[in-house]
PDB file of N, CA, C and O in Angstrom:
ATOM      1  N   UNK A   1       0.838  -1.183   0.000  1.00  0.00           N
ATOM      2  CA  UNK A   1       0.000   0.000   0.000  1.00  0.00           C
ATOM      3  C   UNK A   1       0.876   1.237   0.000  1.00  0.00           C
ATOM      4  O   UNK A   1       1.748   1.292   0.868  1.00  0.00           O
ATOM      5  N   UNK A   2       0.782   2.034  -0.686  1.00  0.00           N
ATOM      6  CA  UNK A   2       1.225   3.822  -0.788  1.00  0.00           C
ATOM      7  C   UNK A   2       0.428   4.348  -0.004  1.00  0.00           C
ATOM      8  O   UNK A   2      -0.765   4.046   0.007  1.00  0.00           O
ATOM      9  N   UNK A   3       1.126   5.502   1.032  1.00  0.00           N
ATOM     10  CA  UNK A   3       0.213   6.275   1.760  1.00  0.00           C
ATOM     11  C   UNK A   3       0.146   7.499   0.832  1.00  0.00           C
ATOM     12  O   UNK A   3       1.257   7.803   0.398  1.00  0.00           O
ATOM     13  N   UNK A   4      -0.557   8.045   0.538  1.00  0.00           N
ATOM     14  CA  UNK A   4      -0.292   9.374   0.384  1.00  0.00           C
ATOM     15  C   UNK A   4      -0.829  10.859   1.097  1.00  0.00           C
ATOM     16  O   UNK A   4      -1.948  11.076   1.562  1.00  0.00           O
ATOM     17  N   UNK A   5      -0.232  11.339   1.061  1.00  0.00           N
ATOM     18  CA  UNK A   5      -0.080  12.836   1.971  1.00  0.00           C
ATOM     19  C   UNK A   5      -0.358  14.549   1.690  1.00  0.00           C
ATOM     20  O   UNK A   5      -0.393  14.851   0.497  1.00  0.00           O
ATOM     21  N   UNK A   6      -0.493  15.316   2.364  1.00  0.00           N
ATOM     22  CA  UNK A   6      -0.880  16.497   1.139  1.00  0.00           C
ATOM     23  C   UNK A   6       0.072  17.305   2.464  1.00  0.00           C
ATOM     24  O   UNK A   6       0.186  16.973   3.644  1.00  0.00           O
ATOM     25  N   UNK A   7       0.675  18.488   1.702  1.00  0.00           N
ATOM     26  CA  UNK A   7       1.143  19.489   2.605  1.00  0.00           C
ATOM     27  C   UNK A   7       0.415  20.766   2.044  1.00  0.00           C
ATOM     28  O   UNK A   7       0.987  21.856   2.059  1.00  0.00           O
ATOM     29  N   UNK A   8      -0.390  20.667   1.731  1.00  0.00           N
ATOM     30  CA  UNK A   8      -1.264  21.489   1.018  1.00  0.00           C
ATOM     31  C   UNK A   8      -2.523  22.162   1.523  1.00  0.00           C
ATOM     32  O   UNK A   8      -3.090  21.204   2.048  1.00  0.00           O
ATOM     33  N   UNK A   9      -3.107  22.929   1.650  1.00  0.00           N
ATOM     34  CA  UNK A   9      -4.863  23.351   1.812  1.00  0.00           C
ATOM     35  C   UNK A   9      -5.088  23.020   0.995  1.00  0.00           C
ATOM     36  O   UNK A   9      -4.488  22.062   0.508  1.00  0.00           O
ATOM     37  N   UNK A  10      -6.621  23.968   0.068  1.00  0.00           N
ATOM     38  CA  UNK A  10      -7.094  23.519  -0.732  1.00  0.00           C
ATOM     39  C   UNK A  10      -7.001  24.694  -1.996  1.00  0.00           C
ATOM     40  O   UNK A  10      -7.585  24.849  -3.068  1.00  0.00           O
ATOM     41  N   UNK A  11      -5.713  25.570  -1.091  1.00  0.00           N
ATOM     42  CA  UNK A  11      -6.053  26.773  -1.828  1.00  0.00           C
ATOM     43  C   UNK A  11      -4.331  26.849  -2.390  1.00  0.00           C
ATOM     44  O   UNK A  11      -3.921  27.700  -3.180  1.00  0.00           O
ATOM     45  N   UNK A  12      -3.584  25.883  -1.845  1.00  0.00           N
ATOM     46  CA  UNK A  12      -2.053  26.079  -2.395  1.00  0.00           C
ATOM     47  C   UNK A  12      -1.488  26.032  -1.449  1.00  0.00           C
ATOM     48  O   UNK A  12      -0.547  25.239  -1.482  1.00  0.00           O
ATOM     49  N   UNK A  13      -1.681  26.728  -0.242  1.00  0.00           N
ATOM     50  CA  UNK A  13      -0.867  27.349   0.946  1.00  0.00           C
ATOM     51  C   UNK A  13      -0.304  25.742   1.873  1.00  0.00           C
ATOM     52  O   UNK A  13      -0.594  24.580   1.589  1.00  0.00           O
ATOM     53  N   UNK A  14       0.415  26.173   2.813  1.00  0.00           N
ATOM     54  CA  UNK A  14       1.302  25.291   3.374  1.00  0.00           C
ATOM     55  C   UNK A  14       0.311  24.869   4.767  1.00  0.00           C
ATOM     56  O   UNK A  14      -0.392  25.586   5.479  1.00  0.00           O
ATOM     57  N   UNK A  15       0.481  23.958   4.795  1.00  0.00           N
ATOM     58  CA  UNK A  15      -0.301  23.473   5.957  1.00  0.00           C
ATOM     59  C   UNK A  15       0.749  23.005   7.334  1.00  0.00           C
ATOM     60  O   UNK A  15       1.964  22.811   7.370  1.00  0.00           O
ATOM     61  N   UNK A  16      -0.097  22.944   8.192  1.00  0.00           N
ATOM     62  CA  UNK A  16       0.923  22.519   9.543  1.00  0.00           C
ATOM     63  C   UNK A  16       0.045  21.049  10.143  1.00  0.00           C
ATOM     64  O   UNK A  16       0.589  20.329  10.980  1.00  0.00           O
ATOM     65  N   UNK A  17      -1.196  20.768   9.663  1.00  0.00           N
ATOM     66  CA  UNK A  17      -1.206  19.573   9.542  1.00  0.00           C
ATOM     67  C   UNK A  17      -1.122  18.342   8.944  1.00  0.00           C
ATOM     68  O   UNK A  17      -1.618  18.715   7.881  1.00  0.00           O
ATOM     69  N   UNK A  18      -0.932  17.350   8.786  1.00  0.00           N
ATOM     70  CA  UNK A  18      -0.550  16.252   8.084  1.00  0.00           C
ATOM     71  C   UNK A  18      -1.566  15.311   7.879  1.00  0.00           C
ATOM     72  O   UNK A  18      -2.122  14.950   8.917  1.00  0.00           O
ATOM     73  N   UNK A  19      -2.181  14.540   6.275  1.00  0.00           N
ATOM     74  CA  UNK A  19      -3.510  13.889   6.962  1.00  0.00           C
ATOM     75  C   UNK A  19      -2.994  12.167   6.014  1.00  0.00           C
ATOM     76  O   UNK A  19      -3.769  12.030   5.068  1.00  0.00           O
ATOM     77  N   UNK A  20      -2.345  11.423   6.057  1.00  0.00           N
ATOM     78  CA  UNK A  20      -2.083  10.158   4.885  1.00  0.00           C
ATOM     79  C   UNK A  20      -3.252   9.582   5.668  1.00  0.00           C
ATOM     80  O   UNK A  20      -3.841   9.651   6.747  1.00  0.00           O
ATOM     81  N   UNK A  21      -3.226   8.485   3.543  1.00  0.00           N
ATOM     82  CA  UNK A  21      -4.300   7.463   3.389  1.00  0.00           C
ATOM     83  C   UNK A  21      -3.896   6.461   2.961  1.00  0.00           C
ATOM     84  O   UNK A  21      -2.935   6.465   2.191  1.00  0.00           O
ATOM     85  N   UNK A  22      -4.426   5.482   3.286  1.00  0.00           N
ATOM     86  CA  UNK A  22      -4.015   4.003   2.697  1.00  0.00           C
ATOM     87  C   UNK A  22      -4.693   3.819   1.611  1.00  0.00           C
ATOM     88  O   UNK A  22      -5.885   3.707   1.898  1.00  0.00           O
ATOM     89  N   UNK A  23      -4.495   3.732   0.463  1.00  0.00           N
ATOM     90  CA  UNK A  23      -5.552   3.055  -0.715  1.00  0.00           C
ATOM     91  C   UNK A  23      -5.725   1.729  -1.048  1.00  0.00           C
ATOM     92  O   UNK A  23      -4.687   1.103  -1.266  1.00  0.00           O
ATOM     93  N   UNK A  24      -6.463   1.316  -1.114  1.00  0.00           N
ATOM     94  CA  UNK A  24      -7.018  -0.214  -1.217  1.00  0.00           C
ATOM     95  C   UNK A  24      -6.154  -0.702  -2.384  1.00  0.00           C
ATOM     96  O   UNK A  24      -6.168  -0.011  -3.403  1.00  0.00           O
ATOM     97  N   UNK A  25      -5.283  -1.990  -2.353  1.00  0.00           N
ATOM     98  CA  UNK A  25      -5.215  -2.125  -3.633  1.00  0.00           C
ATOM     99  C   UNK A  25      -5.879  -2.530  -3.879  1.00  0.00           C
ATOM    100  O   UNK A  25      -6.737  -3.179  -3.281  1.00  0.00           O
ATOM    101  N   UNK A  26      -5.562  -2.064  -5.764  1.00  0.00           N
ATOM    102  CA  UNK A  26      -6.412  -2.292  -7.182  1.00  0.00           C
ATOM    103  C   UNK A  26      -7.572  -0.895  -7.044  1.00  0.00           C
ATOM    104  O   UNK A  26      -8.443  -0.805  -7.909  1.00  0.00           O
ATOM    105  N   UNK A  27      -7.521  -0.053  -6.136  1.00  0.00           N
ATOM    106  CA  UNK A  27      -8.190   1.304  -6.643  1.00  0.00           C
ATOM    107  C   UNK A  27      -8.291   1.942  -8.040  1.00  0.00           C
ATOM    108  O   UNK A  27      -9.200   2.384  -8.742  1.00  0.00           O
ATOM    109  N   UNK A  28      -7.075   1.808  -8.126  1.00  0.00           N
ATOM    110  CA  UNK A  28      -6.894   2.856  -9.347  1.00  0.00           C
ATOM    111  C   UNK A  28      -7.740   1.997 -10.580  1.00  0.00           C
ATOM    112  O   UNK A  28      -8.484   2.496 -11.423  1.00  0.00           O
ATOM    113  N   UNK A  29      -7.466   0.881 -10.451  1.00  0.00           N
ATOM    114  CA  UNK A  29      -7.687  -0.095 -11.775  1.00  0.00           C
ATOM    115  C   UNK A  29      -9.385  -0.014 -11.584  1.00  0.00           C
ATOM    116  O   UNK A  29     -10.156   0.244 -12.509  1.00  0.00           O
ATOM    117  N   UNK A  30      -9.874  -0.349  -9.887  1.00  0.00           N
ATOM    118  CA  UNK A  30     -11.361  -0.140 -10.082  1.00  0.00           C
ATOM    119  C   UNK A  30     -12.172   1.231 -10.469  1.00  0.00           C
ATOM    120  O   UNK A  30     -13.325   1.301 -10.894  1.00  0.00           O
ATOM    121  N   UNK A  31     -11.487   2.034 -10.272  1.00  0.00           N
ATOM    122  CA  UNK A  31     -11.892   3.452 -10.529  1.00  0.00           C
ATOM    123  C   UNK A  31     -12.192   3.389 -12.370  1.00  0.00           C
ATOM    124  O   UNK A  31     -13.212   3.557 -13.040  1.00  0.00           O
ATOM    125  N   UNK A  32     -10.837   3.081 -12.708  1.00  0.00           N
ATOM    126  CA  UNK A  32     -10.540   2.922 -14.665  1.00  0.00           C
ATOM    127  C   UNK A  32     -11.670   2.640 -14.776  1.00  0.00           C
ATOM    128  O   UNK A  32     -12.487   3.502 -15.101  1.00  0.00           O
ATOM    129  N   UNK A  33     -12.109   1.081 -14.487  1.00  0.00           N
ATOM    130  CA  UNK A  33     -12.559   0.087 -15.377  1.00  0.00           C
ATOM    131  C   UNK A  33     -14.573   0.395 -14.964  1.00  0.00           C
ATOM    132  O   UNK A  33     -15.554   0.308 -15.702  1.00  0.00           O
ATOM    133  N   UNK A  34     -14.491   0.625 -14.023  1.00  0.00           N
ATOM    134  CA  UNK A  34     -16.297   1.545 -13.631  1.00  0.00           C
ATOM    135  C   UNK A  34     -16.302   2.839 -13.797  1.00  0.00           C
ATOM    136  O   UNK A  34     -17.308   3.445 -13.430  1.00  0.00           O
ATOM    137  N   UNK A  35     -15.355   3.469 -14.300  1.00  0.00           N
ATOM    138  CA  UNK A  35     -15.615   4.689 -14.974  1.00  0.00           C
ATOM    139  C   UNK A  35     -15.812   4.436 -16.603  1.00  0.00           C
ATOM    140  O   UNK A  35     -15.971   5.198 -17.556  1.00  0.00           O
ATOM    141  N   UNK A  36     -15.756   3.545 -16.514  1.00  0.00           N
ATOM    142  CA  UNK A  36     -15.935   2.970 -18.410  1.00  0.00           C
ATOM    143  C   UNK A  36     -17.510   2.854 -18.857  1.00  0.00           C
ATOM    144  O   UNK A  36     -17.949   3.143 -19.970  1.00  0.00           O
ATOM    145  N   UNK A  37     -18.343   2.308 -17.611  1.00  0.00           N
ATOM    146  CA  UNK A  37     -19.628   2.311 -17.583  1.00  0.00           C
ATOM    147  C   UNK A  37     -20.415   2.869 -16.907  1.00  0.00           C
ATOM    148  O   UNK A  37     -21.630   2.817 -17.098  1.00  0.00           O
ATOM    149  N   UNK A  38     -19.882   3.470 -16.042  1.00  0.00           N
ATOM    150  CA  UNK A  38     -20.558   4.732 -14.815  1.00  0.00           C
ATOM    151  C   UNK A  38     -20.307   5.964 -14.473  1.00  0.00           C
ATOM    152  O   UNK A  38     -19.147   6.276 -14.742  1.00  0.00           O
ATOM    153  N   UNK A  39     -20.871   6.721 -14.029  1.00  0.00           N
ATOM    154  CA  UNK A  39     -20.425   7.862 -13.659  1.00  0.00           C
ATOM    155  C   UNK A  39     -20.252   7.991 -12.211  1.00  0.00           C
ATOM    156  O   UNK A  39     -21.136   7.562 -11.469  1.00  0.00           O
ATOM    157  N   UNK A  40     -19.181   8.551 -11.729  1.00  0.00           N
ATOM    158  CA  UNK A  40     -18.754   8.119 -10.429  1.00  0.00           C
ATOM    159  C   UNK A  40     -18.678   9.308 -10.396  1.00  0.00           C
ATOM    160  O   UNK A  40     -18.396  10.229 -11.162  1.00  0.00           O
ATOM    161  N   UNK A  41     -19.171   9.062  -8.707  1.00  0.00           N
ATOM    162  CA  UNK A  41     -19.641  10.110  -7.872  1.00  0.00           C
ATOM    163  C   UNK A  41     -18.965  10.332  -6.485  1.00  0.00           C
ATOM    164  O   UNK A  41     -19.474   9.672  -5.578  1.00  0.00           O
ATOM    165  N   UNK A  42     -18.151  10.954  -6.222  1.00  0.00           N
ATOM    166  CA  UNK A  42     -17.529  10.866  -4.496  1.00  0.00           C
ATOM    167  C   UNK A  42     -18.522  11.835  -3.569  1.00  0.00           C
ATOM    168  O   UNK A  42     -19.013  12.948  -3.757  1.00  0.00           O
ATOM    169  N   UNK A  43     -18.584  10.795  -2.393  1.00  0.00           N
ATOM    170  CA  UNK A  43     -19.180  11.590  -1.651  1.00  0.00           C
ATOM    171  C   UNK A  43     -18.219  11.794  -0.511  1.00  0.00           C
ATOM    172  O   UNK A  43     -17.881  10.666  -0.153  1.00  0.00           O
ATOM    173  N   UNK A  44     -17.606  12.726   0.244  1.00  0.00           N
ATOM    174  CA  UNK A  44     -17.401  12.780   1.423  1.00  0.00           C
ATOM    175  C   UNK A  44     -18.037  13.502   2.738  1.00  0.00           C
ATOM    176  O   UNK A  44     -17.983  14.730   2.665  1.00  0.00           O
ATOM    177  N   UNK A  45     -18.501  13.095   3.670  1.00  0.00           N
ATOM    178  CA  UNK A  45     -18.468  14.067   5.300  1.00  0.00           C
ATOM    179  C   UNK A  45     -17.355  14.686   5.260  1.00  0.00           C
ATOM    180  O   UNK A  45     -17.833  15.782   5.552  1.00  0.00           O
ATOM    181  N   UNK A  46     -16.281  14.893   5.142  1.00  0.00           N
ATOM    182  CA  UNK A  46     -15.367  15.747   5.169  1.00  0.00           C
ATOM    183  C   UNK A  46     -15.407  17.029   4.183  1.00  0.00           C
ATOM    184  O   UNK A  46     -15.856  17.019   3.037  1.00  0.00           O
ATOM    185  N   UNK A  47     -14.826  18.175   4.886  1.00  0.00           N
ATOM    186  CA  UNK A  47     -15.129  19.821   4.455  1.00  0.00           C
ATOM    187  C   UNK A  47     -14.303  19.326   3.603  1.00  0.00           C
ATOM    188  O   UNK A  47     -13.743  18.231   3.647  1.00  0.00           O
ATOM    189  N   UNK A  48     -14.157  20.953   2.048  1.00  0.00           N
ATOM    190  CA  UNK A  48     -13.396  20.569   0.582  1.00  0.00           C
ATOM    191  C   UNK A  48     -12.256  21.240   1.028  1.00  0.00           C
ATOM    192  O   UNK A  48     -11.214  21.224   0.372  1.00  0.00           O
ATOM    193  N   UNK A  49     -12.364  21.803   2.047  1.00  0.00           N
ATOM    194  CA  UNK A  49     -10.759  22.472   2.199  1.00  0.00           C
ATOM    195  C   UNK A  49      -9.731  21.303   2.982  1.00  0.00           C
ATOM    196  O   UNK A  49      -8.520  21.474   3.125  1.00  0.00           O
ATOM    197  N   UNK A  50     -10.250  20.473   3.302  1.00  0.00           N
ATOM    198  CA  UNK A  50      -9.324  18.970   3.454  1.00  0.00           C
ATOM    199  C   UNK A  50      -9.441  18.233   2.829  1.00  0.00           C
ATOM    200  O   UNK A  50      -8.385  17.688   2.508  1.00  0.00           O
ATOM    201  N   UNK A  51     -10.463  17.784   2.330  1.00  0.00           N
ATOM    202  CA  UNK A  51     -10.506  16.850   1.516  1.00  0.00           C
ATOM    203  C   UNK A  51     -10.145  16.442  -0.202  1.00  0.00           C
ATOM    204  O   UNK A  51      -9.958  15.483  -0.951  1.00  0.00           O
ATOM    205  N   UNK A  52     -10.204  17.850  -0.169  1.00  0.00           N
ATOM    206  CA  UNK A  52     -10.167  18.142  -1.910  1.00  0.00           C
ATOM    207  C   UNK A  52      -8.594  17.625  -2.259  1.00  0.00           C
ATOM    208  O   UNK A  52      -8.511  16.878  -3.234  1.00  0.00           O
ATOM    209  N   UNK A  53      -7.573  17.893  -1.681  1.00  0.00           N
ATOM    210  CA  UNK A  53      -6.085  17.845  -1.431  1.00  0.00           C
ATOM    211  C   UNK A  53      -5.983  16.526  -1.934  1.00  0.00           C
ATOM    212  O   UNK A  53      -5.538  16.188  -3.031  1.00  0.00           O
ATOM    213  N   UNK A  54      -6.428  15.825  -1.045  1.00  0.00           N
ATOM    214  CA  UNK A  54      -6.453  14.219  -0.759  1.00  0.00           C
ATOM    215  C   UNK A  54      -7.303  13.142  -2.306  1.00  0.00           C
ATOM    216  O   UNK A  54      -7.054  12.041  -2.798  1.00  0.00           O
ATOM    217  N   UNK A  55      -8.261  14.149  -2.565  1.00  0.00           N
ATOM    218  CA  UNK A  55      -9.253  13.597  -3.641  1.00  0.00           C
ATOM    219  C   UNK A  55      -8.406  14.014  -4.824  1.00  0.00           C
ATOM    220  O   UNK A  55      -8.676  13.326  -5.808  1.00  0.00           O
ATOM    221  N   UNK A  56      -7.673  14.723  -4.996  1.00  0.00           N
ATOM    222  CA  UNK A  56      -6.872  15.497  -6.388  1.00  0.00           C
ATOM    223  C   UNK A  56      -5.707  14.562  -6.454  1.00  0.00           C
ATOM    224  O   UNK A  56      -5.022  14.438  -7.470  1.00  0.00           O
ATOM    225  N   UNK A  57      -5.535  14.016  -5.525  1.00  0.00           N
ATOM    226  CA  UNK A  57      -4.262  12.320  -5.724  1.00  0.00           C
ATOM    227  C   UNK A  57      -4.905  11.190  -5.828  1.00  0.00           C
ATOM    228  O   UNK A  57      -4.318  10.385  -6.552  1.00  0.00           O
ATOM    229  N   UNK A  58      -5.925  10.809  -5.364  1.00  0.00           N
ATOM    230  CA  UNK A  58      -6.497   9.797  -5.490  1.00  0.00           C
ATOM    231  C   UNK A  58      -7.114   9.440  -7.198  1.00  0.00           C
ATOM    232  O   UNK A  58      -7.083   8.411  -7.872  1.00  0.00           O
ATOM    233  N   UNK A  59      -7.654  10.820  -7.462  1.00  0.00           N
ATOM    234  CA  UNK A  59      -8.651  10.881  -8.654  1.00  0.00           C
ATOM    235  C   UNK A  59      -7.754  12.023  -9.538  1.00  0.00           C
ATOM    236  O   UNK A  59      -8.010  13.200  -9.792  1.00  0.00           O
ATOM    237  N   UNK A  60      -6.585  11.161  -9.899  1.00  0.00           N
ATOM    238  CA  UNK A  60      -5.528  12.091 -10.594  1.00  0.00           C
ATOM    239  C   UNK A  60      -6.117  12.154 -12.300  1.00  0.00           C
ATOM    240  O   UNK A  60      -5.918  13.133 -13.018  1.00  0.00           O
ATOM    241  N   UNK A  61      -6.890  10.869 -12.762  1.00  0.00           N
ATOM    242  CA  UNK A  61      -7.163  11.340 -14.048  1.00  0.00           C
ATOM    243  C   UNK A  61      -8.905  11.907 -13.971  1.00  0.00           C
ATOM    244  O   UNK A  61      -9.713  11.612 -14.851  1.00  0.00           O
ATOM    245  N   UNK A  62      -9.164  12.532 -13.070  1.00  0.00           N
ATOM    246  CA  UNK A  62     -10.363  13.038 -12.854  1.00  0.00           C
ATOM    247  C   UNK A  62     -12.123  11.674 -13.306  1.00  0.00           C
ATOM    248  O   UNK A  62     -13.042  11.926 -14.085  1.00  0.00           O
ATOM    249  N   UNK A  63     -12.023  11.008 -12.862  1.00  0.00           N
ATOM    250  CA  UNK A  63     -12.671   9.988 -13.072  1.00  0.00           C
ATOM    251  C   UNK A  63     -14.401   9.950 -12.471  1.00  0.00           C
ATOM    252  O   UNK A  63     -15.403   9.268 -12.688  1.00  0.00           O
ATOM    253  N   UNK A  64     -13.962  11.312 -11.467  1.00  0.00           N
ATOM    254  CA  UNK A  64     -14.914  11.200 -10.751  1.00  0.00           C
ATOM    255  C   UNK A  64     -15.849  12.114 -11.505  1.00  0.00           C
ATOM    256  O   UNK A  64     -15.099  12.972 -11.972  1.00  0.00           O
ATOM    257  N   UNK A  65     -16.845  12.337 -11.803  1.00  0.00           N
ATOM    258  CA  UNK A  65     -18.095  13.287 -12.697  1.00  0.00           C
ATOM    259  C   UNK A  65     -18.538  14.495 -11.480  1.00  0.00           C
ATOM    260  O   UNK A  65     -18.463  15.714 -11.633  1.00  0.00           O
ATOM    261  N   UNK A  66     -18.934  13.881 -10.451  1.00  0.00           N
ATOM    262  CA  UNK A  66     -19.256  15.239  -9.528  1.00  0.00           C
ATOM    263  C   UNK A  66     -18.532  14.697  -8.048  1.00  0.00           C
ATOM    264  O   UNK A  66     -18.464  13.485  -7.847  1.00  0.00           O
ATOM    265  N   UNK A  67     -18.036  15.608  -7.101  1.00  0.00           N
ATOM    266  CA  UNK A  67     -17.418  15.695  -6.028  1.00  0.00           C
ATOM    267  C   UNK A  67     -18.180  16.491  -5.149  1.00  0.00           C
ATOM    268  O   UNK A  67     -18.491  17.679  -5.232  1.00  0.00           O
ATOM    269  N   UNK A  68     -18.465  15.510  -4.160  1.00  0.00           N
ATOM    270  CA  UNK A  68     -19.833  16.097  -2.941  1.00  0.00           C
ATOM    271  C   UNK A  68     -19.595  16.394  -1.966  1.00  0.00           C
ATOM    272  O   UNK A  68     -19.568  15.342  -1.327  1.00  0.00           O
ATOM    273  N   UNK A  69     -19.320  17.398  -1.157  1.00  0.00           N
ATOM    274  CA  UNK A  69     -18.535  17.788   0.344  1.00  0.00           C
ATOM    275  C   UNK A  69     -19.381  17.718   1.390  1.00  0.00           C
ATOM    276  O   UNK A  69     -20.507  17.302   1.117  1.00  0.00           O
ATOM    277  N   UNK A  70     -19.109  18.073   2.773  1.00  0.00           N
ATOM    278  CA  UNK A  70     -20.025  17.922   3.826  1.00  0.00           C
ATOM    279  C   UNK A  70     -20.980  18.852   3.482  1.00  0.00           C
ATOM    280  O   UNK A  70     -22.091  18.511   3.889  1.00  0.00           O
ATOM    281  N   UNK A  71     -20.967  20.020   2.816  1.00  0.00           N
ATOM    282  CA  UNK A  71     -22.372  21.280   2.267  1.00  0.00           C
ATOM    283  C   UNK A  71     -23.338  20.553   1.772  1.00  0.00           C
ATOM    284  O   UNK A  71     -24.466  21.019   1.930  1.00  0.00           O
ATOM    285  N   UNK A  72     -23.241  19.472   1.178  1.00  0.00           N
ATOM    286  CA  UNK A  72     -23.604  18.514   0.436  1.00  0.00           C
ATOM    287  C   UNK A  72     -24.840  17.974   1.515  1.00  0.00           C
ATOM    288  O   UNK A  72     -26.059  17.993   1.341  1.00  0.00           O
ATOM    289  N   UNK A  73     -24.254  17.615   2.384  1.00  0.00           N
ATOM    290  CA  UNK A  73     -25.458  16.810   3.058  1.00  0.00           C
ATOM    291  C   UNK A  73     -26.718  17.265   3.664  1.00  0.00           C
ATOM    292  O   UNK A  73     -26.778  18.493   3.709  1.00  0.00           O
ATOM    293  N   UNK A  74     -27.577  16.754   4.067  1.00  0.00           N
ATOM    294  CA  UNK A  74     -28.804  17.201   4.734  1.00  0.00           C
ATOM    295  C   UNK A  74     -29.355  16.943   6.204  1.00  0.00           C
ATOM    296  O   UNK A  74     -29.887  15.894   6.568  1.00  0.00           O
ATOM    297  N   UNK A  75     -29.130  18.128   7.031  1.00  0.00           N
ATOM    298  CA  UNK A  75     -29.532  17.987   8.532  1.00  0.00           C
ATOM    299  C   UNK A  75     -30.774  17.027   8.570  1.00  0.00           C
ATOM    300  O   UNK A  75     -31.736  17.120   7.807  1.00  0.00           O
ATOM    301  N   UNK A  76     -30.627  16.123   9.528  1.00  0.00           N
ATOM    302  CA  UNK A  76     -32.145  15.726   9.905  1.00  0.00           C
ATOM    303  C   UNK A  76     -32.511  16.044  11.206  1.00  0.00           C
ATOM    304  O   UNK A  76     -33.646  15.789  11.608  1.00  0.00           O
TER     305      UNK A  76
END
């Protein structure tokens, strides 16, 4: 597994916290091969000013069609 890491916000600037992820292998290949017949959709609970960092390595050939942040969701 590759962790990967962002020293980044979401805006360029330097961060002082640190956030790595483990990716499942065969991600990348499942992402390819159901983006061939679907439109993929990320959802996260996490705000875009952390998360976006993290989603811009993961989803390096942009695979994903729409990207959904915590604004996204609905109080009950």
């Amino acid at each position: 597994m590759e962790g990967i890491s962002s020293d980044k916000d979401a805006k360029g600037r330097q961060r002082v916290n640190h956030v790595t992820v483990f990716e499942r292998p065969g991600l990348h290949e499942f992402l390819q091969k159901t983006s061939e017949f679907a439109d993929l959709i990320l959802f996260t609970a996490g705000l875009e000013g952390y998360a976006k960092p993290l989603v811009d390595r993961i989803d390096a050939h942009n695979r994903f069609c729409r990207r959904l942040y915590r604004p996204s969701t609905v109080t009950t």
